[in-house]
C-alpha positions in Angstrom: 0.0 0.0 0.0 1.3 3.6 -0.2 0.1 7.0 0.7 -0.7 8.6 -2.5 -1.7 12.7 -3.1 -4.0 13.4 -5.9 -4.4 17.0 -6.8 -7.0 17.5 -9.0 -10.2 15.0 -8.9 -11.4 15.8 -12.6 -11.1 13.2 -16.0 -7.9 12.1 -15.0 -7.2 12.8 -11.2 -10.7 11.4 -10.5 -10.3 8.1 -12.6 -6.7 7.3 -11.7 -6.8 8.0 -7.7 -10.3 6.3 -8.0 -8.7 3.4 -9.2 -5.7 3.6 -6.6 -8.0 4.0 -4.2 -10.4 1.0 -4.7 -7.1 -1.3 -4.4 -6.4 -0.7 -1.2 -3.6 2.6 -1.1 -4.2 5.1 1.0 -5.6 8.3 -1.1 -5.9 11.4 -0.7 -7.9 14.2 -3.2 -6.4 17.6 -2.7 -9.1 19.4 -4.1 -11.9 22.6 -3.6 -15.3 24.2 -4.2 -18.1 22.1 -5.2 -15.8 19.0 -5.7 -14.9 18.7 -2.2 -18.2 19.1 -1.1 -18.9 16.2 -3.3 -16.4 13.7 -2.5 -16.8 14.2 1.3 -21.0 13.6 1.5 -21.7 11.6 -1.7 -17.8 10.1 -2.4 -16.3 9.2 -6.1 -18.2 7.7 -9.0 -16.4 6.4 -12.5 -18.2 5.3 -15.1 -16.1 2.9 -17.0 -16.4 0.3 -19.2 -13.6 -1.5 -17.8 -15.8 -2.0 -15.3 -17.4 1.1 -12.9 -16.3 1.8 -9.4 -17.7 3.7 -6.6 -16.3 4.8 -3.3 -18.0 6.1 -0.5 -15.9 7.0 1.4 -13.2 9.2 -0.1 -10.6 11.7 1.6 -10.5 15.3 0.4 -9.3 18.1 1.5 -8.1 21.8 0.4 -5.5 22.1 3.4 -2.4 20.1 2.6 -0.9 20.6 5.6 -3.5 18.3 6.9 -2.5 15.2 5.2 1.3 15.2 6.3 4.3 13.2 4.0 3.2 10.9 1.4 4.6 8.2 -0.7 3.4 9.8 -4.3 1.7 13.2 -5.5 -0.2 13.2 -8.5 -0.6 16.2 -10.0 -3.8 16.3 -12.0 -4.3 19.7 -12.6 -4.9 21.3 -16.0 -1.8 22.5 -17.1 -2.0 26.1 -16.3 -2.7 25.6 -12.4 0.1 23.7 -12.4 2.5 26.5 -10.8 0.2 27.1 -8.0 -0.8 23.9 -7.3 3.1 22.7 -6.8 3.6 25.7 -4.4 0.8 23.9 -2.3 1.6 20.6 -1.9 5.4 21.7 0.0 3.5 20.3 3.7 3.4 16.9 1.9 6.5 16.4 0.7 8.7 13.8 3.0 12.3 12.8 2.0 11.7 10.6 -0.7 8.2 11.7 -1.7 7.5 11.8 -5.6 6.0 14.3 -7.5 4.2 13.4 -10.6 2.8 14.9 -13.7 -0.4 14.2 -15.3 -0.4 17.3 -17.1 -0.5 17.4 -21.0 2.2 19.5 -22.5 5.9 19.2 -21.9 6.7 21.4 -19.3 5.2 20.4 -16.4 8.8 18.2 -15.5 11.0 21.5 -15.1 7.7 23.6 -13.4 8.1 21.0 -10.7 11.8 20.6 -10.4 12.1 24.3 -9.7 9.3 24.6 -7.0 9.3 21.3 -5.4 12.6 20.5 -5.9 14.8 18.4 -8.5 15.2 15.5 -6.1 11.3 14.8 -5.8 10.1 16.0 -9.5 9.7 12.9 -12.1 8.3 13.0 -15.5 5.2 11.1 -16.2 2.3 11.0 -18.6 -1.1 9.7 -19.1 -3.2 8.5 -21.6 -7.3 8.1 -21.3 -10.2 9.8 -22.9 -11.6 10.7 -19.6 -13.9 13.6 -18.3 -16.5 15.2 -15.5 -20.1 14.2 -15.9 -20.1 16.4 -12.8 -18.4 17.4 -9.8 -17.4 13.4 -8.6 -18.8 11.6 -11.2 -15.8 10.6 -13.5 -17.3 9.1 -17.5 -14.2 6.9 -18.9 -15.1 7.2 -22.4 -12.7 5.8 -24.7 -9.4 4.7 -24.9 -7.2 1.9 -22.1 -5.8 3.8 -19.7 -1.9 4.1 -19.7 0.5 6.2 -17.8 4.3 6.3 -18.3 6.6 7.3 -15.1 10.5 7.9 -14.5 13.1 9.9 -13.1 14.4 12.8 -14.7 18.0 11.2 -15.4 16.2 7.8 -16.8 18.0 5.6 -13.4 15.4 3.1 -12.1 14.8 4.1 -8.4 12.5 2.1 -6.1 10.4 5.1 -5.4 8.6 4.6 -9.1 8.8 0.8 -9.5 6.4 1.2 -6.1 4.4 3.6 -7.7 4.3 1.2 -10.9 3.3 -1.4 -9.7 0.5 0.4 -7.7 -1.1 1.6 -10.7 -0.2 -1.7 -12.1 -2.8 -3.3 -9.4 -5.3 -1.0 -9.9 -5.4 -2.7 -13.4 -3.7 0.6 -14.8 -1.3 -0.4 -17.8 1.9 1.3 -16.0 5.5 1.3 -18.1 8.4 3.0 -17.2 10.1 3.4 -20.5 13.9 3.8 -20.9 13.5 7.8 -21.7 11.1 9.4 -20.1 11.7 12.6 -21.8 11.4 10.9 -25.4 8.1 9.5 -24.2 6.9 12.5 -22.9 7.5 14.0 -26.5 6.0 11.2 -28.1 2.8 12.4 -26.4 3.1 15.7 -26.7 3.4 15.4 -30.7 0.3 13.4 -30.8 -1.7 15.6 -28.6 -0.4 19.3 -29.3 -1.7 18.7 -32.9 -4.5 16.6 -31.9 -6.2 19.3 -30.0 -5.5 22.3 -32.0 -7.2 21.3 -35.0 -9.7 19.7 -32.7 -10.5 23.2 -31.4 -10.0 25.0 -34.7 -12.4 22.7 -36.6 -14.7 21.8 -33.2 -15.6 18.4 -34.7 -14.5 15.0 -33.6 -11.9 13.5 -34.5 -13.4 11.0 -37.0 -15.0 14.4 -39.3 -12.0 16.1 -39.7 -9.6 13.3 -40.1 -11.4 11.6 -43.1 -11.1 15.5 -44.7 -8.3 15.6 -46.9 -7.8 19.1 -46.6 -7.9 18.9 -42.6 -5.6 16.2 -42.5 -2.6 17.4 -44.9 -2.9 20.9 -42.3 -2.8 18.1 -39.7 0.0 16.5 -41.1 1.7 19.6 -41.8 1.5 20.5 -38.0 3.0 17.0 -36.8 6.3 17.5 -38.9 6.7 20.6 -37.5 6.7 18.9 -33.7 9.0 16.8 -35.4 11.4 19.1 -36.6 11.4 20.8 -33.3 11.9 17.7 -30.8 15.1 16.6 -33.2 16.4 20.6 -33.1 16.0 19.6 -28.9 17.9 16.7 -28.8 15.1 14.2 -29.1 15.1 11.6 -31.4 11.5 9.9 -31.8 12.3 7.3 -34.5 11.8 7.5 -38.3 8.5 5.9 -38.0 7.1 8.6 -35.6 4.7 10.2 -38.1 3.5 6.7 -39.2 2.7 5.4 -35.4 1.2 8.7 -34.7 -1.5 9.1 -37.7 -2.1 5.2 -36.3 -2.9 6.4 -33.3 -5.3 8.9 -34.9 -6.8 6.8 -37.0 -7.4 4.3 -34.5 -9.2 6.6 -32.2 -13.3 6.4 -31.5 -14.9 8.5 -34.4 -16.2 10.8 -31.5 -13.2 11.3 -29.7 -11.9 14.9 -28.6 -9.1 16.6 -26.3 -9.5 17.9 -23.1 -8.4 21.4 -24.5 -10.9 21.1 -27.4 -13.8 20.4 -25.0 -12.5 23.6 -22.7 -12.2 25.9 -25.7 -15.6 25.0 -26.9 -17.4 25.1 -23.9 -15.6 28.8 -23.1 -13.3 27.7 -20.4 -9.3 29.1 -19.9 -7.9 26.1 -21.3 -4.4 24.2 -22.4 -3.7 26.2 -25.4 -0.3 27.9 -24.4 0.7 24.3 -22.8 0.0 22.5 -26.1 -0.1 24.3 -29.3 1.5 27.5 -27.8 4.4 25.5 -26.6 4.9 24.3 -29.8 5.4 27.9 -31.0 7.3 29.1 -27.9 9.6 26.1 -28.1 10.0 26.4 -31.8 11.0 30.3 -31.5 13.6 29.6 -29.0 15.3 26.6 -31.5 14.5 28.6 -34.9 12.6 26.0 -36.2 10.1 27.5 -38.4 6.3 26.5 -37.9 3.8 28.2 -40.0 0.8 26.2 -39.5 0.9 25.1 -35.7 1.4 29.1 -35.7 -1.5 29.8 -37.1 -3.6 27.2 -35.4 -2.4 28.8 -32.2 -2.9 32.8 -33.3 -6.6 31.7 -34.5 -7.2 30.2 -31.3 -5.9 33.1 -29.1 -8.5 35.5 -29.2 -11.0 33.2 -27.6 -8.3 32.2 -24.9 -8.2 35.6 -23.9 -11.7 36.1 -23.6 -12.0 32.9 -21.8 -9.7 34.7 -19.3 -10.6 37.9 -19.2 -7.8 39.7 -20.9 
């Protein structure tokens, strides 16, 4: 068993510490507002159809210093909280407590390292089609639920073969690959494109992908991650583009991103996490990228809005 922080109880936070939680570790939901109400007088529900779980009984709490050291944080926050969520979870951090990304993007590693600390930030990634029916109540729509873990320097420490073989338990397919980094990018080329023409065309997947003139804009996008991850140092194979468009293809026709879903429904979303970082990233390596640039500038105005800039 180990003591496990979840910060966040939406999509993935809910399904993954729900999961955790029904095997027996010792979980704890860091979370506020009407979701803590929730989950401390009506508990967790996930609708799944790998079969749906529901606990009663659920710990939550907006106070970390009420929870004290724990094995593992899970950060499950969308990725622009992510700063001020780190700076909360300090009360819980014990010697060798890990901290762990759930975020999509690929900065959430380094946001960690500098506020909790190098020594307890990992990187780690997750992959389900997962979101809120309402506060607590957690659909699993699509998609077997994966997550990728491991240290920042790639060494296989105990602390994350527990952690493994906790999700691994809690019937969670759990790898820790031999770069964490190059996994990392894996994911973030197939969702930074994924949900930026997702929002710019605010269908499902399975309209704009069968559009020829969607998917060469999509494809133009991908090569551009491409370009930029080998201009960082990353090599993600020669069949990278291949396995990705796989991927796509393979996905449920109604299938969207969490960022889609935000942008649509008028929420602050992932954009500068995903598709901005793309164009940050890509400034900062002179790697030239016209379309995800103009997938990001169209979607911008709305962002703003959906902020209140």
């Amino acid at each position: 068993m180990m003591r496990i922080a979840v910060v966040g109880a939406g999509g993935v936070g809910g399904y993954f510490g729900g999961r955790l939680a029904e095997t027996g570790n010792d979980v704890t939901f860091i979370v506020r507002g009407a979701t803590l109400d929730v989950l401390r007088t009506k508990g967790l529900r996930v609708d799944s159809a790998l079969g749906d779980l529901t606990i009663d009984r659920v710990r939550a709490t907006d106070d970390a210093s009420t929870v004290g050291p724990v094995d593992a944080i899970l950060m499950a926050v969308k990725a622009w909280q992510l700063p001020d969520a780190a700076a909360g979870v300090q009360p819980m951090i014990g010697p060798d407590t890990l901290v762990m990304p759930l975020q999509n993007g690929i900065d959430a590693p380094e946001i960690l390292a500098d506020i909790v600390g190098r020594d307890h930030a990992i990187g780690g990634l997750a992959a389900i089609v997962s979101y809120l029916a309402a506060p607590g109540h957690v659909i699993h729509a699509a998609s077997e639920p994966l997550v990728m873990l491991g240290e920042l320097d790639n060494r296989r420490s105990e602390r994350v073969e527990r952690l493994r073989e906790a999700f691994e338990n809690a019937g969670v397919n759990a790898q820790i690959p031999p770069d964490i980094h190059r996994s990392m990018w894996m994911k973030f080329l197939f969702i930074a494109t994924l949900s930026g023409i997702g929002a710019l065309t605010r269908v499902p997947i399975g309209l704009w992908r069968e559009d020829g003139d969607v998917r060469a804009m999509a494809d133009a996008s991908l090569r551009e991650v491409l370009a930029l991850a080998t201009a960082r140092g990353i090599d993600l194979g020669d069949d990278a583009l291949e396995r990705t468009w796989r991927h796509y293809d393979d996905l449920a026709p109604e299938s969207t991103s969490s960022m889609q879903r935000d942008i649509m429904e008028g929420k602050p979303s992932e954009l500068d996490a995903q598709i901005g970082a793309v164009v940050r990233l890509a400034h900062e390596s002179r790697v030239a990228t016209p379309v995800s640039s103009m997938i990001y500038r169209a979607l911008l105005p709305q962002e703003r809005r959906a902020r209140g800039l």
